[in-house]
N, C-alpha and C positions, 0 to 999 in steps of 0.2 A: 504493500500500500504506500501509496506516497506521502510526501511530508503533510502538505496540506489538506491531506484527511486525516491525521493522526489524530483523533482524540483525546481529550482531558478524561481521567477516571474523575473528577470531580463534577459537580454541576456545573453546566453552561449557561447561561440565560444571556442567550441570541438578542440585539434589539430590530423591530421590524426590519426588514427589508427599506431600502429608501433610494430609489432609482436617484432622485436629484441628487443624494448625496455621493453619490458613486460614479454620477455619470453630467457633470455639470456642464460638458461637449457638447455643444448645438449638435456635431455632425457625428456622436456616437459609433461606430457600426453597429447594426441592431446584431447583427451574430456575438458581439462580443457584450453584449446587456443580456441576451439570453442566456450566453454560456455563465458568465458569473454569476445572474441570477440562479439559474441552475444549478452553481457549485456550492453558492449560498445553500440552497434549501437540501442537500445532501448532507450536508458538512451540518448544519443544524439537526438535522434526526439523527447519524451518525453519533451528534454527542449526547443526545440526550438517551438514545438507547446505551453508551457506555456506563453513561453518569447513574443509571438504572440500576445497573449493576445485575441484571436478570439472568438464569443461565440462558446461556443461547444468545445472549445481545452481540455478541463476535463474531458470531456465524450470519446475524441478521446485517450488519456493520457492511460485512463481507459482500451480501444479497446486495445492497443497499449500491454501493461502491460499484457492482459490477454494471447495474442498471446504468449509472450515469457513464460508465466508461461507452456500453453500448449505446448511449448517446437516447433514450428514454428519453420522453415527454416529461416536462418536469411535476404535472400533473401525478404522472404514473409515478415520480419518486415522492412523492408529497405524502399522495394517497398513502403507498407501500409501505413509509416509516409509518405513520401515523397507526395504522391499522395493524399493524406490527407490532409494535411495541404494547398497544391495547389487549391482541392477544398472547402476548408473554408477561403479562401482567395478570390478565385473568388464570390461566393457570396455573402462576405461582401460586393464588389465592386457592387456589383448586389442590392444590399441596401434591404438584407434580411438576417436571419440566419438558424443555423441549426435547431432550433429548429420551426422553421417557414416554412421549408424546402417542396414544392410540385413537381409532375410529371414537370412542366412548366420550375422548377429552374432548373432540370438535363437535360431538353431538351435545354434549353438555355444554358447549358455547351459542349452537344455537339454538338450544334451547333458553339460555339464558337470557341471550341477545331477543327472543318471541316473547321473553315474561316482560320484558321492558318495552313491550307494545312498538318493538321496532318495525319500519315498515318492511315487509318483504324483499321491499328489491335491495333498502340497505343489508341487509344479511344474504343478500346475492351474493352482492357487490364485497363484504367483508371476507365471504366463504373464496370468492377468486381470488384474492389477495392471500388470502393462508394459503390454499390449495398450492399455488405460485412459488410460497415459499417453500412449502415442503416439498413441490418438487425437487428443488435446490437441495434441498435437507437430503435427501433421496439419489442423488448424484454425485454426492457429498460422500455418502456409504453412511452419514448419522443415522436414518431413520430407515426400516424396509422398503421394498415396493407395496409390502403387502397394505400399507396404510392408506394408498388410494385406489383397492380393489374390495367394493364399489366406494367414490366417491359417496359424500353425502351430498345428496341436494334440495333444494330448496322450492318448491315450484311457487312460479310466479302467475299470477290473474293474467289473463289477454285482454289490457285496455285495448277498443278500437281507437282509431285513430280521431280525432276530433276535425270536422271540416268545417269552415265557416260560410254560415248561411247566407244566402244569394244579398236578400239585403243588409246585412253589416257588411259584406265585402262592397256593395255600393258606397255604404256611408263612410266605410275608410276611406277610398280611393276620393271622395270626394272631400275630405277632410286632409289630404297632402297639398302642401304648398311648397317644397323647395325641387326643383327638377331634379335634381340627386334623389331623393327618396322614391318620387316617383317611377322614375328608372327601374330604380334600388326592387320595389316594393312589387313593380308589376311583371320585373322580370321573374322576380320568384310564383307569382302567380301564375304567371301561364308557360313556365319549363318547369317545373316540379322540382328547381334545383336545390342543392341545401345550401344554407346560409354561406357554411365555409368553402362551399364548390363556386357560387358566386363570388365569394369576395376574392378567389386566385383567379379570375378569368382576367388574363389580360385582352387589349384590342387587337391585338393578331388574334385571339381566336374565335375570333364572331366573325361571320359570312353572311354579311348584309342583306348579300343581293338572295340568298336563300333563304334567311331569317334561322340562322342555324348557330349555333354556338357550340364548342368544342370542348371537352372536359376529354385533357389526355391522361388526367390518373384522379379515379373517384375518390372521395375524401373517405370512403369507408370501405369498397370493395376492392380498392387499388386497380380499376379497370376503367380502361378509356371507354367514350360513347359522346352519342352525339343528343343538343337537346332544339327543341326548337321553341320559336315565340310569336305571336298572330300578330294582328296589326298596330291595336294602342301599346300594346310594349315595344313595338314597331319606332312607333311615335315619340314614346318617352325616350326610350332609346336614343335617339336622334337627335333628340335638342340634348340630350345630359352629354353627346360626344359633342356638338358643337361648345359647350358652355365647361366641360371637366379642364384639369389640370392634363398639356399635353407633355409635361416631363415625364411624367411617369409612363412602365407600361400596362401598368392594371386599368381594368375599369370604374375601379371606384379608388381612385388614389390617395392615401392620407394628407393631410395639410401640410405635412412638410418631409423631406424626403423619397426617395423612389415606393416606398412599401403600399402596402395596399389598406386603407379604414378598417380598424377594427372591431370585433365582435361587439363591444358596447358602443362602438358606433353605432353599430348596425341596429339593434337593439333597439338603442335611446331613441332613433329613426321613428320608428314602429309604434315606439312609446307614446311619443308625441302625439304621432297622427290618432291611435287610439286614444289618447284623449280629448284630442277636437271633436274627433267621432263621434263620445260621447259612449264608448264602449270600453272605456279601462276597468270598468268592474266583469266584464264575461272573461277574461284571462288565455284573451288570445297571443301568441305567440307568433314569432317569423315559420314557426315551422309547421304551426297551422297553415300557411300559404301553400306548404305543398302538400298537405293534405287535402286542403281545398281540391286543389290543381286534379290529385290522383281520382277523388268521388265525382270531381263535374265529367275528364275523360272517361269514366266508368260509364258513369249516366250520359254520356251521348253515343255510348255504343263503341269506344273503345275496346279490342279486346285484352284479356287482362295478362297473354304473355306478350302483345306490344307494350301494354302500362308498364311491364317489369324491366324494359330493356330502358324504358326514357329515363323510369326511375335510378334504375341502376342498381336493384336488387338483384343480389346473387341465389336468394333463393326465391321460389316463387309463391311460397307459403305467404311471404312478406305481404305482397300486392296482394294476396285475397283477402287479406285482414280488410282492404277497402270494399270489396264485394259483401262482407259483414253486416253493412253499413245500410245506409237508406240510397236503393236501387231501386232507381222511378221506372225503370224497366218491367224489372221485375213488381214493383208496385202498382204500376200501368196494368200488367197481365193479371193479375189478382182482381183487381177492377173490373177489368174487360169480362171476368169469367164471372164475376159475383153476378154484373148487371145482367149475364145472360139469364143466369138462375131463374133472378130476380123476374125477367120479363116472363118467363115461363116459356122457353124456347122449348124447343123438343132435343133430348139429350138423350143418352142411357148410363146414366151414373152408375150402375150394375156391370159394365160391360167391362171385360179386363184386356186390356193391350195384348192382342197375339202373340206380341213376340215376349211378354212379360208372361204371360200363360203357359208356356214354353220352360223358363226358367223355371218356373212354379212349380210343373208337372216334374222337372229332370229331380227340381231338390227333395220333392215327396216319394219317388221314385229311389232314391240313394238313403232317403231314412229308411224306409221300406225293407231294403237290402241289410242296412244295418241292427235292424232287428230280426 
């Protein structure tokens, strides 16, 4: 390990993080504010798992240290000590350690983590984080393999995905005033993109004259695709290229420097205009836009493995979650068949589909056998 991760066996108390103080360069490099931020927040859980003094805090030190050398999201090392250190705390308290560690001690975590009325997906999200480590542990030669045969897991509810109704998607778009937001807000509406796959798009990768925009590496499947946009994102599109910063090469370029506006840019955007709108109490989000986007191409007859490929899911289970949903199609055909009922057309409700009849007869036919 290197110098400047060596930890103090003592306590450390870290003070905030402070960009201004670190970085008081107009002209920064942003690589080198991420890497030290980065080095910052390692070097902080590193000490404080020492200063613990927990068994196992060396081996986690070690997990900790390799993440950032692989160059990990600083997110993923944030999370990783934090959740880390929480579970080698609980089962010292459990009057065991890591290195003694069985299926029993993580089932008694979440169980723990259930009596404290924790939400489901946080004990997901905590269970992938041990699981991760004990791989390590398991590589390591600390701990068996046999300790993740079978994992434990956790299942989670299937929220459908939330889409926003015809008229608050009026009252927003009509409630934006700055031609950036606008852009911003109706490209995501009508290419189903995610937030962070818009904010990398620069203007080499829009195809005007097609109305096509290019995503060469998804923000979540790691797979290129193409997405496209109709005429009013057409529109807004066109006056935010005449009116944007032409230094940069992003679409949405931050105020100062090459880089692109960030995530609470983005956000704060959104924010605003939901409150003009008069809808910052229904708790819509940017990424309600593409769910928007995914339910109205359902409902116009899109089929739902072209939805998967604009979406850019890898599996296709994803996109049916929006067929879940309210399908005026299928709502329409419900209608259509009630009203017939209703007028007393002539039908044979008795009557069984031939080819359904068939099936019927072969499965009665193979109990038959089997008795």
């Amino acid at each position: 390990m290197t110098e400047e991760f060596a930890v103090a066996k003592t306590p450390v108390f870290d003070p905030p993080f402070a960009p201004e103080r670190h970085f008081k360069a107009k002209n920064a490099p942003p690589d080198h504010y991420f890497a030290s931020y980065k080095r910052h927040i390692t070097h902080r859980w590193c000490s404080r798992l020492s200063a613990r003094g927990l068994p196992g805090s060396g081996l986690a030190v070690e997990y900790l240290y390799g993440k950032y050398i692989k160059n990990l999201s600083v997110s993923i090392i944030n999370q990783s000590g934090r959740i880390i250190l929480y579970f080698l705390g609980f089962i010292e308290r459990q009057g065991t350690t890591i290195y003694n560690l069985t299926r029993q001690d993580i089932s008694a975590f979440v169980q723990y983590e259930q009596d404290r009325e924790q939400k489901p997906a946080s004990v997901v999200n905590y269970l992938r984080v041990i699981y991760a480590f004990i791989v390590f542990l398991v590589d390591q030669g600390v701990l068996p393999n046999t300790i993740m045969q079978p994992k434990i897991k956790v299942k989670l509810p299937e929220p459908l995905p939330r889409a926003i109704p015809a008229e608050d998607v009026q009252r927003l778009l009509s409630a934006i005033t700055a031609v950036r937001d606008r852009a911003l807000l109706l490209l995501l509406l009508r290419t189903g993109m995610r937030i962070g796959e818009l904010l990398n798009v620069k203007v080499s990768d829009i195809n005007l004259t097609e109305r096509k925009i290019l995503i060469y590496v998804g923000e979540k499947n790691f797979q290129g695709r193409a997405v496209y946009y109709n005429e009013d994102a057409a529109q807004a599109l066109q006056q935010w290229l005449e009116e944007r910063n032409t230094q940069s090469d992003y679409l949405f370029p931050g105020r100062s420097g090459p880089g692109t506006i960030s995530y609470v840019t983005a956000h704060s955007a959104m924010r605003k205009c939901l409150e003009r709108a008069g809808l910052s109490d229904k708790g819509y989000s940017l990424h309600n836009l593409r769910h928007t986007f995914a339910t109205d191409m359902l409902n116009a007859g899109m089929r739902v493995e072209v939805l998967q490929q604009i979406l850019g899911h890898q599996e296709i289970e994803m996109t049916m979650r929006y067929a879940k949903m309210t399908d005026l199609t299928r709502e329409h055909e419900y209608f259509k068949a009630m009203d017939r009922i209703e007028q007393g057309e002539r039908h044979e409700p008795r009557r069984v589909h031939t080819e359904l009849q068939k099936v019927f007869e072969e499965k009665k036919l193979h109990r038959s056998k089997r008795k």
